[in-house]
C-alpha positions as CSV (number, residue, x, y, z in Angstrom):
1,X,-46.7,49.4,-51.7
2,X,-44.6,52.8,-51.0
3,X,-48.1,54.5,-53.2
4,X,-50.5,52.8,-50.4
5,X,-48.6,54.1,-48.1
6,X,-48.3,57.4,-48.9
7,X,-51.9,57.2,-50.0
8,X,-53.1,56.7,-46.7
9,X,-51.1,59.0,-44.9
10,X,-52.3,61.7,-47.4
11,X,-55.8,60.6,-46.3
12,X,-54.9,60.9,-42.3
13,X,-54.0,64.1,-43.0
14,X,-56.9,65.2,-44.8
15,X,-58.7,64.4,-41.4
16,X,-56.6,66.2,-39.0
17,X,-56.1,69.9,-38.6
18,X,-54.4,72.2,-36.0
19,X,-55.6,74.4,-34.1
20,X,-53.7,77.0,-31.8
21,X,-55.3,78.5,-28.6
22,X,-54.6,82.0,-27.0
23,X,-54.4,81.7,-23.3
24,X,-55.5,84.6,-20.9
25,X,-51.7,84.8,-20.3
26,X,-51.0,85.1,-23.8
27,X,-48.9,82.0,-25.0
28,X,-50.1,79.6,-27.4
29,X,-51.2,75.9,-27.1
30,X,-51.2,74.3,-30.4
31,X,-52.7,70.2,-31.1
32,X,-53.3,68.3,-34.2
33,X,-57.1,67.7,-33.8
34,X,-59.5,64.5,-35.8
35,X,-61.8,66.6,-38.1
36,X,-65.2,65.2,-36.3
37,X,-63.8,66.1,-33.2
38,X,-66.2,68.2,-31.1
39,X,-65.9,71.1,-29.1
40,X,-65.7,69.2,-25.9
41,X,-62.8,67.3,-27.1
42,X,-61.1,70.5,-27.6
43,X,-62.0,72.4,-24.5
44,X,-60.9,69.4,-22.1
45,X,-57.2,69.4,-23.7
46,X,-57.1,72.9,-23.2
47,X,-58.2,72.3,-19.4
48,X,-55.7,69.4,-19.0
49,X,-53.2,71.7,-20.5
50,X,-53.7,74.1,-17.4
51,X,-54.4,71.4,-15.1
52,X,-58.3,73.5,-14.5
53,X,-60.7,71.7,-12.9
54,X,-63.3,74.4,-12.5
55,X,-63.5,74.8,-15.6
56,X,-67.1,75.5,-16.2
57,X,-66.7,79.5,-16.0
58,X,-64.5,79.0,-19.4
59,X,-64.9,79.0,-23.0
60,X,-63.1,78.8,-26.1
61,X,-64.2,82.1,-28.6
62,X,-64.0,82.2,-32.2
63,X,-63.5,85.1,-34.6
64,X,-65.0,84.7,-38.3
65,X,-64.0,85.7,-41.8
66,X,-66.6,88.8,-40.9
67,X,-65.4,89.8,-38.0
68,X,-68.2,88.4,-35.9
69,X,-67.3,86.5,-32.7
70,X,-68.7,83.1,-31.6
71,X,-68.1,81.1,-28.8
72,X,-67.2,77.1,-29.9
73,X,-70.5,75.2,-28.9
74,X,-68.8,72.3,-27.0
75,X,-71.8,69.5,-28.4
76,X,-70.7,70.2,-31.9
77,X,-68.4,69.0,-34.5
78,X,-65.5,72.2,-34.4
79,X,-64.9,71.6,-38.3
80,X,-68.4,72.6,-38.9
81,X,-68.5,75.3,-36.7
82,X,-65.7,77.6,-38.2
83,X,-66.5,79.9,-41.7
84,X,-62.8,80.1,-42.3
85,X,-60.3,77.2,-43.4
86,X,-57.7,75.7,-41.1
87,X,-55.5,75.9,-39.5
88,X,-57.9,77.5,-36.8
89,X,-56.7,80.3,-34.4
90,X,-58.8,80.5,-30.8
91,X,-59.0,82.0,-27.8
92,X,-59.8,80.8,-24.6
93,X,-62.0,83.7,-21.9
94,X,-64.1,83.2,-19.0
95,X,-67.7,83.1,-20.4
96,X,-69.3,83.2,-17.1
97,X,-67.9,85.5,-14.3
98,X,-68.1,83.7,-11.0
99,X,-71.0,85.7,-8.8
100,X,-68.5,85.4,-5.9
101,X,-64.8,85.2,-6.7
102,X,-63.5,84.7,-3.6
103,X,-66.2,81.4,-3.4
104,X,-63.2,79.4,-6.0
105,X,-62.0,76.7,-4.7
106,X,-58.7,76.7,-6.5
107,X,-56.1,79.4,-6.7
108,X,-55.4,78.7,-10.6
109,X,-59.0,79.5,-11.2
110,X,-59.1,82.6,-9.7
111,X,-55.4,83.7,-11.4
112,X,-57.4,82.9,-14.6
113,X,-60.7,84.8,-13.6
114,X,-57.8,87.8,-12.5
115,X,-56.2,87.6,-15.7
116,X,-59.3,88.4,-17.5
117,X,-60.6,91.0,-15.5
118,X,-57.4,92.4,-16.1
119,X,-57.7,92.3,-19.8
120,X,-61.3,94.3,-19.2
121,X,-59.9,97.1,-17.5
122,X,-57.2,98.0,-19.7
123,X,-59.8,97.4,-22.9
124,X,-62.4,100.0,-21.3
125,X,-64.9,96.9,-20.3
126,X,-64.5,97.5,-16.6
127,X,-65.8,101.1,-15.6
128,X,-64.6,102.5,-12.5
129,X,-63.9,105.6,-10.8
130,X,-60.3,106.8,-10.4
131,X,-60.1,106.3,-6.7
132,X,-60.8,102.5,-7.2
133,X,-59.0,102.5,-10.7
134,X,-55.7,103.0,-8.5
135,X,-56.5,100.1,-6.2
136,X,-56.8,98.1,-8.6
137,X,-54.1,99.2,-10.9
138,X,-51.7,98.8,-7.1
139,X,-53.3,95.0,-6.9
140,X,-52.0,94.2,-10.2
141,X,-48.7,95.8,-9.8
142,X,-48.2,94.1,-6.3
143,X,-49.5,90.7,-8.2
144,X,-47.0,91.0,-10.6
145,X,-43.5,92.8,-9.6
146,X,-44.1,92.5,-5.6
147,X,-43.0,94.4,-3.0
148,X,-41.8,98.2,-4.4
149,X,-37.8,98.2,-3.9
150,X,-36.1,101.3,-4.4
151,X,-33.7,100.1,-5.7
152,X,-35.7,98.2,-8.6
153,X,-38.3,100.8,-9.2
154,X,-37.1,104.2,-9.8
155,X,-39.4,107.7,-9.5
156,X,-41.7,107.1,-11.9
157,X,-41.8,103.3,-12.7
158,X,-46.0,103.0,-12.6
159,X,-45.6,104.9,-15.8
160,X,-44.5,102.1,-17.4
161,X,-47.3,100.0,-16.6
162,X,-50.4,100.4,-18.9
163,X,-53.8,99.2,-16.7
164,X,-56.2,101.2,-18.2
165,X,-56.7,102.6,-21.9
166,X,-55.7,106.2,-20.9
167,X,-54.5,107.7,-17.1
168,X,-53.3,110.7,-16.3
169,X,-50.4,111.7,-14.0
170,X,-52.0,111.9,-10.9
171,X,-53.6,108.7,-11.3
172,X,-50.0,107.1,-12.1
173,X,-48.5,108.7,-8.6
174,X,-51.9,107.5,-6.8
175,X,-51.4,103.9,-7.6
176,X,-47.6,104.3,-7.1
177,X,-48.4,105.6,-3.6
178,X,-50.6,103.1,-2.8
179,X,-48.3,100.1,-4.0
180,X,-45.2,101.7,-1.9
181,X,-47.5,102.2,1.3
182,X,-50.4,100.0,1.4
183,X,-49.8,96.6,-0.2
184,X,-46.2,95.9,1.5
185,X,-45.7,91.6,2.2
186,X,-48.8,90.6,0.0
187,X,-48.3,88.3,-2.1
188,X,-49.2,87.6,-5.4
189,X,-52.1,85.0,-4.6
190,X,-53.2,87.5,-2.0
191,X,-52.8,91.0,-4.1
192,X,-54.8,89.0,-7.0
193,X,-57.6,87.9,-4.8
194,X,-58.2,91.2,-3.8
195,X,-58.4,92.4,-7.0
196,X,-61.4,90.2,-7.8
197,X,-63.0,91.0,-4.5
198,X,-62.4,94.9,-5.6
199,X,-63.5,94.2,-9.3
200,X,-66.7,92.7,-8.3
201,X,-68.2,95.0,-6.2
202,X,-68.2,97.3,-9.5
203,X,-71.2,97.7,-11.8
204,X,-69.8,96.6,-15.2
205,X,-68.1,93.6,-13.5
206,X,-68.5,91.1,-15.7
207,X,-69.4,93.1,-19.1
208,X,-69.0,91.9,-22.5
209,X,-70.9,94.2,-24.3
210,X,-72.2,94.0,-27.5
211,X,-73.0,97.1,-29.8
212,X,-76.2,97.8,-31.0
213,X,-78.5,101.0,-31.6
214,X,-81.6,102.0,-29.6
215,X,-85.0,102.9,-31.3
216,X,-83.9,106.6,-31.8
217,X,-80.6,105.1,-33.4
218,X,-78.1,106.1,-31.0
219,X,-75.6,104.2,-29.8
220,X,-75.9,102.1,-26.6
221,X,-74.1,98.7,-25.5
222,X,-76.0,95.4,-24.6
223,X,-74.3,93.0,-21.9
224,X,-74.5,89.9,-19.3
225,X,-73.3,90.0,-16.1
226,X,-73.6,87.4,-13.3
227,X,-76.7,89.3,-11.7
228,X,-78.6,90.2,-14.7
229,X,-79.1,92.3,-18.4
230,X,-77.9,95.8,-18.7
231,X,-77.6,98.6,-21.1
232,X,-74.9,101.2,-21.0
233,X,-74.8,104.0,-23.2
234,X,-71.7,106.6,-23.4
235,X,-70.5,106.1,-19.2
236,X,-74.3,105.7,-18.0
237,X,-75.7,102.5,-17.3
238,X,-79.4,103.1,-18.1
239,X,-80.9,99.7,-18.3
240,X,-80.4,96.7,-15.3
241,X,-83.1,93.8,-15.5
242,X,-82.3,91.0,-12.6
243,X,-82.4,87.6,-14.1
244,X,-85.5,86.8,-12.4
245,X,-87.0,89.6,-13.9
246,X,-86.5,88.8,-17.2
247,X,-89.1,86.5,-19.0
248,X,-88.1,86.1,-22.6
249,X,-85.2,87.3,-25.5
250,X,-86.2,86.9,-28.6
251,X,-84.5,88.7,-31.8
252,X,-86.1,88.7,-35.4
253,X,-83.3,89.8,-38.1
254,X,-81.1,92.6,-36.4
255,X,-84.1,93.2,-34.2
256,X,-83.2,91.8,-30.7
257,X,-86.2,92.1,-27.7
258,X,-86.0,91.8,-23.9
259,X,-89.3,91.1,-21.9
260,X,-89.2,91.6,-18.6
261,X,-91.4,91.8,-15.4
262,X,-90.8,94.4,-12.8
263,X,-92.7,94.4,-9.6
264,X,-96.8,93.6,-9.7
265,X,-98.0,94.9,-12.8
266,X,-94.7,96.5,-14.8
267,X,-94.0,94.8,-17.9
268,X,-91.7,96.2,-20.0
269,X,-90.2,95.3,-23.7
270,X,-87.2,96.7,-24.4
271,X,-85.7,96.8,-28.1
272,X,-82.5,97.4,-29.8
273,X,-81.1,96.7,-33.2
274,X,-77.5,94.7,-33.7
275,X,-75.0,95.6,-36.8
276,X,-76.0,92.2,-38.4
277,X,-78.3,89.4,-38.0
278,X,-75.5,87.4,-37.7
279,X,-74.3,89.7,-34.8
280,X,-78.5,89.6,-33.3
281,X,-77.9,85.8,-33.0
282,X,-74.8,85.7,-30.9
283,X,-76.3,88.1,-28.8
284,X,-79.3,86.4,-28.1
285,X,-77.8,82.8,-27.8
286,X,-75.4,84.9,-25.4
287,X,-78.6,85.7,-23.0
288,X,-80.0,82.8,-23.1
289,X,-76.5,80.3,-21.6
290,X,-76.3,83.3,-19.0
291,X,-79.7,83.3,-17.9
292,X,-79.6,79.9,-17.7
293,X,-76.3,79.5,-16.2
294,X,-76.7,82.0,-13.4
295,X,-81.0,81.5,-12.7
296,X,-81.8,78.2,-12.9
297,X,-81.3,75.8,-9.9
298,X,-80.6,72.7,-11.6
299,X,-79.4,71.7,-15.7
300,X,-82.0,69.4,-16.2
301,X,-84.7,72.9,-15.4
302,X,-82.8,74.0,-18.9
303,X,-84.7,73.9,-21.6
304,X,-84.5,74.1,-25.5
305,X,-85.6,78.4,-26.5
306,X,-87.0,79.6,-29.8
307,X,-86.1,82.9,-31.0
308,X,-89.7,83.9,-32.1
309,X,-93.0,82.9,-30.4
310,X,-94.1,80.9,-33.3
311,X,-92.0,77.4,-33.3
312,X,-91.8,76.6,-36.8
313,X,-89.6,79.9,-37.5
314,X,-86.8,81.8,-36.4
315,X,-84.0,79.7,-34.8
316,X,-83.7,76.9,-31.9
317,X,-80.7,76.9,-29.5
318,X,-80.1,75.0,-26.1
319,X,-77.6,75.7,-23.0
320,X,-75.7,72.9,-22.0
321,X,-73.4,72.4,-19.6
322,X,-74.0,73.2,-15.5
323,X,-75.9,75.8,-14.0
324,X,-74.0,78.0,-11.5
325,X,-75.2,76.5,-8.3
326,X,-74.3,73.0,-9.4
327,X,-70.6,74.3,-10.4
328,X,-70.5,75.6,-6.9
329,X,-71.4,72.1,-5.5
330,X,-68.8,70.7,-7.7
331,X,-66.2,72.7,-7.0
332,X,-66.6,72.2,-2.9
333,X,-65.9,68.4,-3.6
334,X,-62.1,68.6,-5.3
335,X,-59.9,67.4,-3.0
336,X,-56.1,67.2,-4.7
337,X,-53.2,69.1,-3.8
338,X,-52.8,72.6,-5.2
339,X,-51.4,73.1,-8.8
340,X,-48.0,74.7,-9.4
341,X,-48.8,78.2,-10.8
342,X,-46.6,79.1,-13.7
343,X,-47.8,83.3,-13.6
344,X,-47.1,85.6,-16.6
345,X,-44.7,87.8,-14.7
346,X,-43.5,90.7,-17.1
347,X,-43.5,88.6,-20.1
348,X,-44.6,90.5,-23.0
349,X,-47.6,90.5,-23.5
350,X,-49.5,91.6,-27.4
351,X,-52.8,92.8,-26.3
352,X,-52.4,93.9,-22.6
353,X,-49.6,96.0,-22.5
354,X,-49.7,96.4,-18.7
355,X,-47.3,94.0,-18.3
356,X,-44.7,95.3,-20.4
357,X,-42.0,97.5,-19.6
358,X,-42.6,99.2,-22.9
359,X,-43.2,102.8,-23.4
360,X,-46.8,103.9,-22.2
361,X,-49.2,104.3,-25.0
362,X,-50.5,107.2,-25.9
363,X,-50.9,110.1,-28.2
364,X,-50.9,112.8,-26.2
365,X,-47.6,114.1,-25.3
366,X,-46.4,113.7,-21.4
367,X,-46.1,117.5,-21.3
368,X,-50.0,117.8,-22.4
369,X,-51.5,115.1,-20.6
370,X,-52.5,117.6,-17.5
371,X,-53.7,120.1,-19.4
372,X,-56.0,118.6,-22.0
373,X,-56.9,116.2,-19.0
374,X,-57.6,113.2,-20.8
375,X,-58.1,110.9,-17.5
376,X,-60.6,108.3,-18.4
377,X,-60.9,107.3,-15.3
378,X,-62.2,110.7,-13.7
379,X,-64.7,111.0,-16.6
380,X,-66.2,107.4,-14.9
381,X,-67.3,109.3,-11.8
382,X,-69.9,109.9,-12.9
383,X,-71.2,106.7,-13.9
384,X,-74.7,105.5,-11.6
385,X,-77.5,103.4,-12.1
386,X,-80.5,104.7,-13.8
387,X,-83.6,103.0,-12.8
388,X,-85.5,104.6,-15.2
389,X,-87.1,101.9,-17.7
390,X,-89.1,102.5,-20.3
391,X,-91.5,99.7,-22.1
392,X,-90.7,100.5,-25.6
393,X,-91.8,98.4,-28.0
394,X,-90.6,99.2,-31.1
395,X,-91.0,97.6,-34.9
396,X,-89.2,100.4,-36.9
397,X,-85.4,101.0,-37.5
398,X,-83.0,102.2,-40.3
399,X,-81.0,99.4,-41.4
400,X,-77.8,101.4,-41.0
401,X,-75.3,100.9,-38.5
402,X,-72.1,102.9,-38.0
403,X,-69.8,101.3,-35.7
404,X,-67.8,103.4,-33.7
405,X,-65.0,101.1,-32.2
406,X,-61.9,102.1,-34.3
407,X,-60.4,98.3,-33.8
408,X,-63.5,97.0,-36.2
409,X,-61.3,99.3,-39.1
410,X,-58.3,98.4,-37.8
411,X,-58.6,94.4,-37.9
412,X,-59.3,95.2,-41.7
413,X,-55.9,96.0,-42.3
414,X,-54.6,93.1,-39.8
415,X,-53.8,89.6,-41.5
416,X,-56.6,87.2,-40.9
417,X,-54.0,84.1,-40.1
418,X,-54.1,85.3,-36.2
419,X,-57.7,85.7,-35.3
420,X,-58.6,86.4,-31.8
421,X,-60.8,88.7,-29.3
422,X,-59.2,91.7,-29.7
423,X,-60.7,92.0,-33.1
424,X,-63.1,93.8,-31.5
425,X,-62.3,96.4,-28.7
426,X,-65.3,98.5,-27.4
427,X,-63.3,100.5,-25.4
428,X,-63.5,103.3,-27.8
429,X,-67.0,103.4,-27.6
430,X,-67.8,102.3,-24.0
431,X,-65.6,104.7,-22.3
432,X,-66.9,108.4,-22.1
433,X,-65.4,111.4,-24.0
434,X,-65.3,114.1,-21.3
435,X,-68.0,117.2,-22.0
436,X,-69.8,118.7,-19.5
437,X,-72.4,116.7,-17.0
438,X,-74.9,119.3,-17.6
439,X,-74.3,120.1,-21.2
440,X,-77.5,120.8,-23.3
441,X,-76.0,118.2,-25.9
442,X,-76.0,115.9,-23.3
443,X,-79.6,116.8,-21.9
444,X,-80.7,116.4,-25.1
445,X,-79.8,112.7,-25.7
446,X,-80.1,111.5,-22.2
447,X,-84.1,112.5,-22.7
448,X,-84.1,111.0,-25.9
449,X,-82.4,107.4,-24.1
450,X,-84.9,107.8,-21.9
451,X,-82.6,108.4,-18.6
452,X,-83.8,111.2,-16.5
453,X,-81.3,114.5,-16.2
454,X,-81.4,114.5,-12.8
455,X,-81.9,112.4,-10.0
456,X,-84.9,114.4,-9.0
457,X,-86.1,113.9,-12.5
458,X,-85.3,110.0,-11.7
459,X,-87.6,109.9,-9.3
460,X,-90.3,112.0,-11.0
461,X,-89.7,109.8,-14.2
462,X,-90.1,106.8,-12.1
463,X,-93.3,107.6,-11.0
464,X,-95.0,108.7,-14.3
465,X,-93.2,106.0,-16.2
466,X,-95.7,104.0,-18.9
467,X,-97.1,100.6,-18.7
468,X,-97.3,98.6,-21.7
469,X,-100.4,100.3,-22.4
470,X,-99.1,103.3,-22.9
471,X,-96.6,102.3,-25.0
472,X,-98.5,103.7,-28.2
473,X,-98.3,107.4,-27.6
474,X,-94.5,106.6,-26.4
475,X,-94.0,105.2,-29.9
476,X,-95.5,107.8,-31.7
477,X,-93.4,110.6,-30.4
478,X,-90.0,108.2,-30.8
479,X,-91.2,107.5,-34.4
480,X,-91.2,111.3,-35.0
481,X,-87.7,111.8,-33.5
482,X,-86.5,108.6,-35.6
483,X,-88.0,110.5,-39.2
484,X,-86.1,113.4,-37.8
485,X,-83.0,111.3,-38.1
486,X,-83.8,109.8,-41.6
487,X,-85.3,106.2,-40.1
488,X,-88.1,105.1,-42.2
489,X,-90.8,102.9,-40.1
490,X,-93.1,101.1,-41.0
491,X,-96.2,102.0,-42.2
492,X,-100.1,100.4,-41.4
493,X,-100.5,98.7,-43.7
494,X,-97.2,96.8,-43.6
495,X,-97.8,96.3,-40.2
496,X,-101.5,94.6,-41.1
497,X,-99.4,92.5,-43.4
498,X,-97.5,91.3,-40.8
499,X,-100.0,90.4,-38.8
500,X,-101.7,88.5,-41.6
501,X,-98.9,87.0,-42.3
502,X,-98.9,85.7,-38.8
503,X,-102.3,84.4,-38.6
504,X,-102.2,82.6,-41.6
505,X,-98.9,80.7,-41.0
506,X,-100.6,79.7,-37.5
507,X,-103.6,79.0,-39.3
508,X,-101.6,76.7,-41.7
509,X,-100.0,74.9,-38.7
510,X,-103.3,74.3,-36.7
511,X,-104.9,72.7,-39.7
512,X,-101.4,70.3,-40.8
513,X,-101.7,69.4,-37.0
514,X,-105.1,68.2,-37.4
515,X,-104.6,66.4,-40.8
516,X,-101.6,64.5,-38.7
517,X,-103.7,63.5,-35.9
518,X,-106.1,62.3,-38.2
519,X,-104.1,60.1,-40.1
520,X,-102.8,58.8,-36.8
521,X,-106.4,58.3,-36.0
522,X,-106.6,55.9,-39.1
523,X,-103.7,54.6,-38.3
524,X,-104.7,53.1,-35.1
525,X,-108.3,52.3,-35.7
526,X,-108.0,50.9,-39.3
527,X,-104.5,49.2,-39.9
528,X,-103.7,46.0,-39.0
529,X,-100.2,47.2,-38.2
530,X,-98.8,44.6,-35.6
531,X,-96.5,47.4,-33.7
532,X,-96.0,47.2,-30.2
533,X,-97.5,50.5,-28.9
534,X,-99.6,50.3,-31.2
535,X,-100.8,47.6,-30.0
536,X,-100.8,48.5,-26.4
537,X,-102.9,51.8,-27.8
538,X,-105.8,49.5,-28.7
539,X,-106.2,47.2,-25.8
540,X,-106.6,50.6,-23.5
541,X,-110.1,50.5,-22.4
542,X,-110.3,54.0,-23.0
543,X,-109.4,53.6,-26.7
544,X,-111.9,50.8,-27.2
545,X,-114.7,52.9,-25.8
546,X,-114.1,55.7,-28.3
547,X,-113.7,53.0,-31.4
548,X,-117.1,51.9,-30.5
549,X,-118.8,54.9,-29.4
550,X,-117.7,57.3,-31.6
551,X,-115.5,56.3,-34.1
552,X,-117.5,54.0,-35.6
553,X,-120.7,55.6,-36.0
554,X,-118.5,58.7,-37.1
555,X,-117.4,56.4,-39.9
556,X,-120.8,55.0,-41.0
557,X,-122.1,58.5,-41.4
558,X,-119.1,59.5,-43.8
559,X,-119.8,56.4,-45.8
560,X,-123.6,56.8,-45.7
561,X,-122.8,60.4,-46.9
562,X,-120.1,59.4,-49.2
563,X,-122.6,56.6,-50.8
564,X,-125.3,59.3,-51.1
565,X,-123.0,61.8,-52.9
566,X,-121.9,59.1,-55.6
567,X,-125.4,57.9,-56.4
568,X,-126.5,61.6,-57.3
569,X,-123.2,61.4,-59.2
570,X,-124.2,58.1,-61.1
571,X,-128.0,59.0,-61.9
572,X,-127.2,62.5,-63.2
């Protein structure tokens, strides 16, 4: 009896596991979970947990045994979705940053949505320049410690505060100044709502970018934001497609495309190459929930994508959930009195360290700081939209990649036991080194990017820019500059093997689809089958008329034919 017994609580625990969740605020939330429980199942504790009912701007993210991030599909069993073996360690993010913040109906929402954008700003996701770097650094110190009291906050107490991944001194006594002077009696609801009405008026508001490499292999950054696809490279942002604008992503391999309309008549493909396949994949899937979240009018419009143009290859994925509009809808109908709000305070946090009173990091001396003027923030002033697009379509690339973020190296070294979003920080890479605006380096690879030097140059570029059909000589000319660096691409006669390839696997399908209609043909006009559409098939006047007038005279040629061919057979 004691043996059953502890036989079938070994067996209940073979089907449970536990899984811990990050929340934006840092602490934990840990639950024994079935092991065919979904995603869903999941997500809606975590949601209970915070008492969220706009919760559609959320998801839970995932961090494999290689490093490569996921987000936890909600329609799918969570056991089968994570490489690695429990227990499991998530995170929970925003996935889809409201258009409008200010449009949330609840104030726990938006302290969520402020906690991320939080989280971007100090990990370099969130460009800006330094005069609205120290509003929004004076928001979250108003948010967070209040009104300034001189007797709480001695000379120099910003300091202790880290918002952004490096500031200078006269940034630290800007946002101090400001806090003192400008932000007296707001309170924390108020301070944070400000924020997000600050935050989103910026251009990488709602960035997660993902690293790839352009056709002349240099670096550049691929994101979604809430009004369309961009492209930064270094501090520029050289890419913006509107999500009505863009008409297909596709990826093949590491090979991820972008087709777009602009205007009449300007079509333009734009390509870049991710680390891994594996990495390729999220990034498409990626585009495709956030154009369909944020362009389509209703869920039902959403539709299931192919990666390639061909539908028996390449991968299938489908969006679901609620579009934006109908999240909007959704959220005007909660009626219920205002959750409590339990905020972070100055507990200490592990990966934003802006709300620590710890020593600032950095490793530059205090006494240096000025003088080698490592401000980030002034190096963002620069930072403007480049119009400039050019329809590149490319089929060549080294297979190399060199990542430049130093966390991907540092995660190595880090136990795998706590997994989580900060194993990869872009914030090395994203944010610029300072060098001169009008260096020649810099010249150089802003013509090779394809963004004009100047804004003159802009607007000469923009005018002499390339349709599709000009793409070759483009190509040809980025194919030389892509031997220069060592690429290798592909030569014409791989290329006509491609598109052999192509034509015969279509070829292949066309005639397997006519051998299948065929047999269904048989099926309906020579079994006796006793199915009910069947059946209802048959009696169709329509059907009857083609038995009679065209299948069966079809079939007493073949046997005629077939006859023929078998006497000739006999007598010889």
């Amino acid at each position: 009896m004691l043996s059953r017994i502890m036989s079938g609580s070994i067996r209940n625990l073979d089907r449970e596991y536990d899984c811990t969740v990050r929340l934006l605020d840092d602490t934990e939330y840990t639950c024994t979970i079935q092991r065919d429980a979904k995603g869903q199942y999941l997500f809606d504790l975590i949601c209970h947990h915070l008492n969220l009912l706009e919760k559609d701007y959320f998801g839970i993210r995932y961090v494999d045994p290689d490093k490569q991030r996921h987000w936890l599909e909600v329609t799918k069993c969570i056991a089968k979705q994570m490489k690695s073996q429990p227990p499991f360690t998530m995170c929970l993010r925003v996935k889809f940053y409201p258009p409008d913040p200010a449009a949330l109906k609840e104030e726990i929402t938006r302290y969520l949505v402020f906690l991320q954008i939080k989280r971007d700003l100090y990990h370099g996701r969130l460009l800006c320049k330094t005069t609205d770097a120290a509003m929004l650094a004076a928001f979250i110190l108003q948010a967070e410690i209040g009104d300034y009291d001189p007797g709480k906050h001695p000379e120099g107490y910003s300091s202790k505060f880290q918002f952004f991944p490096k500031h200078s001194e006269k940034l630290e006594r800007r946002i101090s100044d400001i806090h003192k002077t400008e932000l007296i009696g707001q309170t924390p609801d108020t301070s944070e709502l400000n924020f997000l009405q600050k935050a989103q008026m910026l251009e990488t508001y709602g960035v997660d970018p993902h690293p790839c490499k352009d056709v002349s292999g240099n670096p550049a950054f691929l994101a979604f934001t809430p009004f369309g696809f961009v492209v930064l490279q270094g501090n520029k942002r050289v890419h913006f497609l509107k999500w009505n604008e863009v008409t297909k992503l596709k990826f093949e391999g590491k090979i991820f495309h972008i087709y777009a309309n602009q205007k009449e008549d300007k079509k333009i493909i734009l390509t870049y190459f991710a680390p891994t396949p594996e990495a390729c994949k999220h990034l498409w899937k990626c585009g495709v929930e956030n154009q369909a979240f944020y362009k389509l009018e209703k869920s039902s419009q959403v539709r299931t994508v192919s990666s390639s143009n061909l539908f028996f290859k390449g991968s299938r994925f489908r969006y679901s959930g609620r579009v934006a509009k109908e999240v909007m809808e959704q959220s005007a109908k909660i009626k219920r009195e205002p959750p409590e709000i339990h905020r972070a305070g100055l507990v200490p946090s592990r990966s934003c360290p802006s709300i620590t009173h710890g020593p600032r990091l950095t490793s530059v001396p205090r006494t240096r700081r000025r003088a080698v003027h490592i401000s980030i923030m002034e190096g963002l002033e620069s930072l403007r939209d480049s119009a400039h697009s050019t329809p590149v379509r490319s089929v060549s690339h080294g297979d190399s990649f060199m990542p430049r973020s130093r966390s991907l190296a540092t995660d190595a070294s880090e136990g795998s036991a706590v997994i989580s979003d900060e194993a990869y920080s872009p914030s090395d890479s994203v944010l610029p080194t300072p060098v001169a605006e009008h260096s020649l380096e810099l010249a150089v690879a802003r013509q090779i990017n394809g963004a004009p030097c100047s804004i003159k140059e802009e607007k000469e570029s923009e005018a002499g820019t390339p349709s599709v059909g000009d793409a070759g000589d483009l190509s040809d000319s980025r194919a030389t500059v892509e031997g220069a660096e060592g690429a290798s691409p592909l030569s014409e006669v791989e290329q006509v093997n491609t598109f052999v390839l192509s034509v015969l696997r279509l070829l292949l399908v066309t005639i397997g689809l006519l051998f299948v209609l065929l047999f269904l043909l048989i099926v309906l006009t020579e079994s006796d089958l006793d199915v009910a559409f069947l059946r209802d098939i048959r009696q169709t006047p329509e059907f009857e008329q083609f038995h009679y007038e065209y299948f069966c005279p079809l079939r007493r040629w073949f046997a005629c034919k077939l006859r023929w061919a078998g006497s000739l057979l006999i007598n010889k």
